[in-house]
C-alpha positions as CSV (number, residue, x, y, z in Angstrom):
1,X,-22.8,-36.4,-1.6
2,X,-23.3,-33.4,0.4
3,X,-19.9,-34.2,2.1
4,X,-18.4,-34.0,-1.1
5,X,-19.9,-31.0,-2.2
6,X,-18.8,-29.3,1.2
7,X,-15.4,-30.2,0.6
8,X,-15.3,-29.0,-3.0
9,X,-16.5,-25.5,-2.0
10,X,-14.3,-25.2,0.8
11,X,-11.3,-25.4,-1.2
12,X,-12.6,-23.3,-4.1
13,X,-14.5,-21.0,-3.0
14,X,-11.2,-19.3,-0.8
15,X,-9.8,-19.3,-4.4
16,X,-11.9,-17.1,-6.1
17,X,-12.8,-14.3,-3.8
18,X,-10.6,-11.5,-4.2
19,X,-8.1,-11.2,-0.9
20,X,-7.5,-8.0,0.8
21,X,-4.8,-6.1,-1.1
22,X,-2.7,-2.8,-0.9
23,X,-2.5,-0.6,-3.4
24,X,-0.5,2.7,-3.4
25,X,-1.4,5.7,-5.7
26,X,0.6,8.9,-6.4
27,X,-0.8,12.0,-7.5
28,X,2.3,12.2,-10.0
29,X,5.7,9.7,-10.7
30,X,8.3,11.9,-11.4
31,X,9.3,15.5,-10.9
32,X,11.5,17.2,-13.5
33,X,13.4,19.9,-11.9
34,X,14.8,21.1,-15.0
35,X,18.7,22.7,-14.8
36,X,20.2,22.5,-11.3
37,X,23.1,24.1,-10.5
38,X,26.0,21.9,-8.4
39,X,25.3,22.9,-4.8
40,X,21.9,24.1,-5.3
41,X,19.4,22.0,-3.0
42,X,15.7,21.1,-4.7
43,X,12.9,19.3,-3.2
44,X,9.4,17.9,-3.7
45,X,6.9,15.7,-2.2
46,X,5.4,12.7,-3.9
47,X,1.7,12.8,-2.6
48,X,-0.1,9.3,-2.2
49,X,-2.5,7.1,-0.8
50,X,-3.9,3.7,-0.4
51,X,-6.7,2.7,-2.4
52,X,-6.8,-0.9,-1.4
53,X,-9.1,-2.1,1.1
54,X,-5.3,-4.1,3.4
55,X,-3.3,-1.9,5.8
56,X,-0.2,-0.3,3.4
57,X,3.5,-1.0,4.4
58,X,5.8,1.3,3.3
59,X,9.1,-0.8,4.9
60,X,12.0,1.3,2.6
61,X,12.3,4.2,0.2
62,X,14.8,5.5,-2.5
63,X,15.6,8.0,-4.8
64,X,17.4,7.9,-8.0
């Protein structure tokens, strides 16, 4: 019995606790930069961090 109830909490227990996970905040999502002329260069820089308790990967980046 006790071999049985080993084996049942082995393969449950794993299932239930919560696994290490990344998760990325940013202080804001989007950045209006209202009319911009052709030519005219703009910039900003989206602040974040990780708030998950798993190392964060950041493996590419794009802007639209």
């Amino acid at each position: 019995m006790r071999r049985i109830l080993f084996a049942v909490l082995a393969v449950t227990v794993p299932a239930v606790m919560p696994l290490a996970a990344q998760t990325i905040v940013f202080d804001s999502q989007t950045k209006d930069f209202g009319k911009v002329t052709e030519g005219e260069r703009v910039k900003h820089v989206f602040k974040f961090s990780n708030k998950g308790s798993a190392t964060l990967e950041i493996r590419s980046a794009e802007s639209t």
